[in-house]
C-alpha positions in Angstrom: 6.1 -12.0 11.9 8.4 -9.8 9.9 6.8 -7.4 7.4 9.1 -5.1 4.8 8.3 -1.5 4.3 7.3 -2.5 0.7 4.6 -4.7 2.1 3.2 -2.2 4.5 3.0 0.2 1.7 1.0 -2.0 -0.4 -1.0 -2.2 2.4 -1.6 1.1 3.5 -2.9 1.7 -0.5 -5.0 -1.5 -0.2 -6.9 -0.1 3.0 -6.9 3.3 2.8 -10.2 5.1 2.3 -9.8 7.6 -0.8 -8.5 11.1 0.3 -10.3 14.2 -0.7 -7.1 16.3 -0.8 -4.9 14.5 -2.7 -1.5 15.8 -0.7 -2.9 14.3 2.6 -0.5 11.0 2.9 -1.7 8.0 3.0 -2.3 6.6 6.7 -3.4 2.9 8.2 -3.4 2.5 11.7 -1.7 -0.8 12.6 -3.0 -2.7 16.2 -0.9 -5.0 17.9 -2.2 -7.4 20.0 -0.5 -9.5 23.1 -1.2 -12.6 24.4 -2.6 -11.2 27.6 -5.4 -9.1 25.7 -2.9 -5.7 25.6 -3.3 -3.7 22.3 -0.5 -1.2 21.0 -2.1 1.2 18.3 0.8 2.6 15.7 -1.0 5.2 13.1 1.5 4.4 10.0 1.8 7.5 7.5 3.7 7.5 4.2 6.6 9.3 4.3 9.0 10.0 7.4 8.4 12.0 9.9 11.1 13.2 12.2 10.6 13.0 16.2 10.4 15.9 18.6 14.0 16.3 20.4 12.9 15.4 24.4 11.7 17.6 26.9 14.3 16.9 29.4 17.6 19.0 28.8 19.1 15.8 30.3 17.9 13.6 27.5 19.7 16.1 24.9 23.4 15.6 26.2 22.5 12.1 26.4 24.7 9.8 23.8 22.1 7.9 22.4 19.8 10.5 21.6 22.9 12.4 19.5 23.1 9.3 17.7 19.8 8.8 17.0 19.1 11.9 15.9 22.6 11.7 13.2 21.2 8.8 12.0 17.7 10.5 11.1 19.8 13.1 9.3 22.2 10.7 7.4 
């Protein structure tokens, strides 16, 4: 199942309870569940949020992380 970012959206302002601050994003939280009972909970927020850079120094001189995080920026 493949779902667009348009439809989540439409979703997320189909099952959102109303907000009483109005600048508070709108946020769903999605469950995933597996054949073999496992459920993976992703809380969904409008907007973008950008990741914390790892803990590990090692992680940081890694080559995937430093193109991760220039795409994020692009």
């Amino acid at each position: 199942l493949i779902v667009s970012s348009s439809r989540i959206r439409e979703i997320m302002e189909k099952a959102s309870l109303p907000q009483e601050d109005p600048d508070t994003p709108l946020s769903v939280t999605l469950a995933i569940v597996e054949s073999d009972s496992t459920v993976v909970y992703y809380k969904m927020t409008d907007g973008f949020v950008i990741p914390d850079p790892p803990d590990d120094s090692e992680d940081v001189d890694n080559k995937q992380w430093r193109k991760k995080r220039k795409k994020l920026f692009k």
